[in-house]
C-alpha positions in Angstrom: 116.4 152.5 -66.4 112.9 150.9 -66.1 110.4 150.8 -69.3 108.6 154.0 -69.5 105.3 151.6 -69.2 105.8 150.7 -65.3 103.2 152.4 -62.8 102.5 152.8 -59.3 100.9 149.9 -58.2 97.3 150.8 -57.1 95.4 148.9 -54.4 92.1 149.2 -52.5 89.5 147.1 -51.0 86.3 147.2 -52.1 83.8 148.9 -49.7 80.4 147.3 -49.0 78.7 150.4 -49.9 80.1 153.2 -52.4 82.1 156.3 -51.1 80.7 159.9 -51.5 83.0 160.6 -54.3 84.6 158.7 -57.2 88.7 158.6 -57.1 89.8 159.4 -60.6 92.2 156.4 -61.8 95.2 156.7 -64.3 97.0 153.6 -63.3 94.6 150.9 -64.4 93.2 150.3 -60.9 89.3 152.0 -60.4 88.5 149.8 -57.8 85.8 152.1 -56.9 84.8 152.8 -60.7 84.1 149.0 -60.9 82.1 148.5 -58.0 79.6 151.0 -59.4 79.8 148.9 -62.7 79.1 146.0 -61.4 76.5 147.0 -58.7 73.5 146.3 -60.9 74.3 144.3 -63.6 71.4 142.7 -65.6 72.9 139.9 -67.5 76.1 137.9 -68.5 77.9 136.7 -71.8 80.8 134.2 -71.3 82.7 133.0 -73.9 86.4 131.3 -74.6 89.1 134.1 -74.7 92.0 133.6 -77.4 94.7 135.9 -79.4 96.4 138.4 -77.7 95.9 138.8 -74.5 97.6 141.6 -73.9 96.0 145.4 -72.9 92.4 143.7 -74.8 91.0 147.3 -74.2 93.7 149.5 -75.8 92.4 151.1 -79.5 94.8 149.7 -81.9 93.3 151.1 -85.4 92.8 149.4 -88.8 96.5 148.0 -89.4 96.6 146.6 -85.2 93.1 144.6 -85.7 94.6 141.4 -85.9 96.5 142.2 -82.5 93.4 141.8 -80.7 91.6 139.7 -78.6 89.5 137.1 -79.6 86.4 134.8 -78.2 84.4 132.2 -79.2 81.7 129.6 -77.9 79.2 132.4 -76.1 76.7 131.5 -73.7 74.1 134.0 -71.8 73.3 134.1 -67.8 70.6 135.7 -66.5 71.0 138.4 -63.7 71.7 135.8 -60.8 73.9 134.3 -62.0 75.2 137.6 -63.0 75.3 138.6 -60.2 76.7 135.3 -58.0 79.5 135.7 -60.3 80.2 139.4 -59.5 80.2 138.1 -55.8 82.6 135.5 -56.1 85.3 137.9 -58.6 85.2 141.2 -56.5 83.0 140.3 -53.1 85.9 141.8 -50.7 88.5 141.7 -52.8 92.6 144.3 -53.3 92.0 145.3 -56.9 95.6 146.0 -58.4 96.5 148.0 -61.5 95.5 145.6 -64.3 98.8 146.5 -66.0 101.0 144.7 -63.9 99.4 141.7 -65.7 101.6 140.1 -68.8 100.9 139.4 -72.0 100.1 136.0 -73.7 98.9 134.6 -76.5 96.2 132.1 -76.7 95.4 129.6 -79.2 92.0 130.0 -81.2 91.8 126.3 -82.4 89.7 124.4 -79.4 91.6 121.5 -79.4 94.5 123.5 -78.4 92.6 125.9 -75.7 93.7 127.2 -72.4 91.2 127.6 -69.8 90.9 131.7 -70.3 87.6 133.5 -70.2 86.0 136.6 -71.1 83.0 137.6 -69.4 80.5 140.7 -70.4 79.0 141.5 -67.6 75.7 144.3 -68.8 74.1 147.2 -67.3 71.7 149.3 -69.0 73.7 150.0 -72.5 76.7 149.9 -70.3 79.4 146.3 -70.5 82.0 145.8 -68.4 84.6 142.8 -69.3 86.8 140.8 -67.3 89.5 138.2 -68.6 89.4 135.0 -66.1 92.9 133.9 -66.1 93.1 130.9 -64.2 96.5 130.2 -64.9 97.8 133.1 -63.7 95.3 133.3 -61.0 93.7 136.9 -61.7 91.0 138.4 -63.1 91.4 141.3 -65.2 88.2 144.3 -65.6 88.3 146.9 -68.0 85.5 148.6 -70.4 86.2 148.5 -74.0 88.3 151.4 -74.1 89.7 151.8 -70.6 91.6 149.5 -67.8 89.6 148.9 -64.4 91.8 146.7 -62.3 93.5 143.4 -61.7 91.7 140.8 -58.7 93.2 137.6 -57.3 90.9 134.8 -57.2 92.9 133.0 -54.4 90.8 130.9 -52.6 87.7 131.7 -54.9 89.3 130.3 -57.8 87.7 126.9 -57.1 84.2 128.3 -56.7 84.4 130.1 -59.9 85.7 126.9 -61.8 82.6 125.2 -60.5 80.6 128.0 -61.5 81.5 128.1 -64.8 81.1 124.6 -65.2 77.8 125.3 -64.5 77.1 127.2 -67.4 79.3 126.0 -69.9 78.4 122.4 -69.2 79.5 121.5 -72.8 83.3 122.8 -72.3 85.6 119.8 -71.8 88.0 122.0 -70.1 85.9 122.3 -67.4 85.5 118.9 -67.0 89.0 118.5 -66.0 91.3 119.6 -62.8 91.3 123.5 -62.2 94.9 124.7 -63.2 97.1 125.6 -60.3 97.8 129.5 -60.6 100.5 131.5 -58.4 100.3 132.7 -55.0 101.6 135.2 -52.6 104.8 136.6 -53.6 104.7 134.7 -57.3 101.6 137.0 -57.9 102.6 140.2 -56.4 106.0 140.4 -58.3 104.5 140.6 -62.0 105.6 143.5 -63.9 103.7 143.3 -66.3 105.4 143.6 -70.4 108.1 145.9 -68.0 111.9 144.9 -68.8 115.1 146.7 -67.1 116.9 148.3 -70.0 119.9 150.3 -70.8 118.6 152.2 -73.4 115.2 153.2 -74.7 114.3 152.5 -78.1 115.4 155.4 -80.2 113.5 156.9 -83.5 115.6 156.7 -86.5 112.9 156.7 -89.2 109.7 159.1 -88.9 107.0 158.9 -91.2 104.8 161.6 -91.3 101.1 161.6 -90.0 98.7 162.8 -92.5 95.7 165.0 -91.1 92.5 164.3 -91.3 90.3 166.0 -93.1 87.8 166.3 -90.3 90.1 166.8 -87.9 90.9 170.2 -90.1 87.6 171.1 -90.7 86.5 170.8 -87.3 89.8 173.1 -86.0 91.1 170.0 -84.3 95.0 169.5 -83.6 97.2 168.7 -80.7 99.5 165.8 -79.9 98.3 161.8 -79.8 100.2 159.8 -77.5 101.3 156.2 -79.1 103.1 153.5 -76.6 104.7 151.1 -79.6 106.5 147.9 -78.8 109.5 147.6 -80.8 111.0 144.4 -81.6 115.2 143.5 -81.6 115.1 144.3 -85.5 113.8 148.2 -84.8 110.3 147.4 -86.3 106.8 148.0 -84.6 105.5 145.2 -83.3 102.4 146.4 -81.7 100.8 150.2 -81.3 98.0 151.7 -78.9 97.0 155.2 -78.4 97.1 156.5 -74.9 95.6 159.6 -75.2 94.6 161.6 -78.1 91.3 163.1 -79.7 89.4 160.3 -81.6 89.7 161.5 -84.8 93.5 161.9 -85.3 93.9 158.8 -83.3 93.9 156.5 -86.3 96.7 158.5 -88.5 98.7 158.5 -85.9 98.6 154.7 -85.4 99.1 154.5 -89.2 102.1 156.5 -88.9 104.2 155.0 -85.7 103.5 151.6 -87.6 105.8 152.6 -90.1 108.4 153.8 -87.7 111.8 152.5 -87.7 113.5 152.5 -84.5 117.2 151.5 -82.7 116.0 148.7 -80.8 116.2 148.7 -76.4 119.6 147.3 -74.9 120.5 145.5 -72.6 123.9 145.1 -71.6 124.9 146.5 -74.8 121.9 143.8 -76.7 118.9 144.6 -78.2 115.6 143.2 -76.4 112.0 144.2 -77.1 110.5 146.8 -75.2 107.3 149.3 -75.3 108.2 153.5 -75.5 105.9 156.1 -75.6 105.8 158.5 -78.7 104.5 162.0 -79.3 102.4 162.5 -82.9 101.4 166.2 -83.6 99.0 167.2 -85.7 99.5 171.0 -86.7 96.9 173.5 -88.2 99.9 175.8 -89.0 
């Protein structure tokens, strides 16, 4: 049984001009959504990515702040070099569901950095981020709330090294050789946090949301959707919201946190692994 967190694998090219109609995406790929993003961006911020670089635009409330990503060392670009940048990440590029992407963790301390990125690229009142993972090879989009897509650099990869080290002339890591990243069938094949698994993880301790008040007062109820990763010992390790109204979102996070689970198997031995739970919030 595969993780309930795998998706179809989403892939288009990016057209020179903009089709008639937007495709609606629920697989982290919007290749279309991001082109239109991207089209007239004004300005740049790019700064040192570090923490967890794992879903950076998933809402992870109050107790998952620390589970976030981080940056550091910003520097601004003005609209050409905005712009050149946008060229050389997404010019004619497959944009892939950004969730087949894995998670990592990156060390905050400079002296112990890995060449990862995170650019803000601005329109209007509007930003649009992408993680340059030059390890990996990939670039991954999304807004702060939602996932866009997942690009290759490829053969770019060395332009956009250079670039950079145009801007951040004072980063030592961009002094140095460009790290060699996967290609062809290395980069296809990721999967993403999916494992194969025997058994989901299981809820054996519930606690309760409690509603909020506005939430009542306002008439509003319905289900929250929570993917949780649990860890061998049946704790949550991590906890986003898929879907859910904004202001029950929170409580619901609180709640799964304190969730007790029986953890995945494999072959009959617990492994970590992300399941999707249902949190209702009732008027009755």
């Amino acid at each position: 049984m595969r993780l309930l967190l795998a998706l179809i694998l989403c892939a288009a090219t990016i057209a020179a001009s903009p089709p008639p109609r937007r495709a609606v995406n629920k697989a982290g790929c919007d290749p279309v959504g991001l082109r239109l993003r991207l089209e007239h961006v004004q300005s740049l911020a790019v700064s040192r990515a570090c923490g967890n670089i794992s879903r950076p635009w998933a809402y992870r409330g109050p107790i998952g702040r620390d589970l976030t990503m981080r940056s550091y060392g910003h520097h601004e670009a003005d609209s050409l070099y905005a712009r050149r940048m946008v060229h050389l990440l997404v010019g004619d590029a497959i944009v892939d569901t950004v969730t087949e992407a894995p998670s990592t963790l990156v060390d905050c301390d400079p002296a112990a950095a890995k060449p990862m990125y995170l650019l803000e690229f601005r329109f209007a009142k509007q930003s649009t981020y992408a993680v340059l993972w030059f390890e990996l090879g990939v670039v991954l989009f999304f807004d702060a709330e939602e996932p866009l897509g997942m690009v290759a650099l490829g053969a770019r990869a060395d332009s956009v090294w250079s670039a950079l080290g145009e801007l951040l002339q004072d980063d030592p890591l961009l002094r140095k050789e460009r790290p060699a990243s996967p290609l062809g069938a290395a980069l296809t094949s990721m999967r993403g946090d999916q494992v194969d698994i025997d058994q989901l993880p299981d809820v054996i301790g519930r606690v309760p949301p409690k509603f909020p008040f506005a939430a009542q007062e306002l008439g509003i109820s319905g289900l929250v959707l929570v993917q949780a990763k649990v860890g061998i010992d049946g704790t949550v390790q991590d906890a986003i919201v898929v879907d859910g109204h904004r202001l029950l979102r929170d409580e619901a996070l609180k709640a799964v946190w304190q969730w007790r689970f029986d953890p995945a198997k494999r072959k009959g031995e617990p492994v970590a692994a992300w399941v999707t739970v249902p949190v209702r919030f009732s008027l009755n």
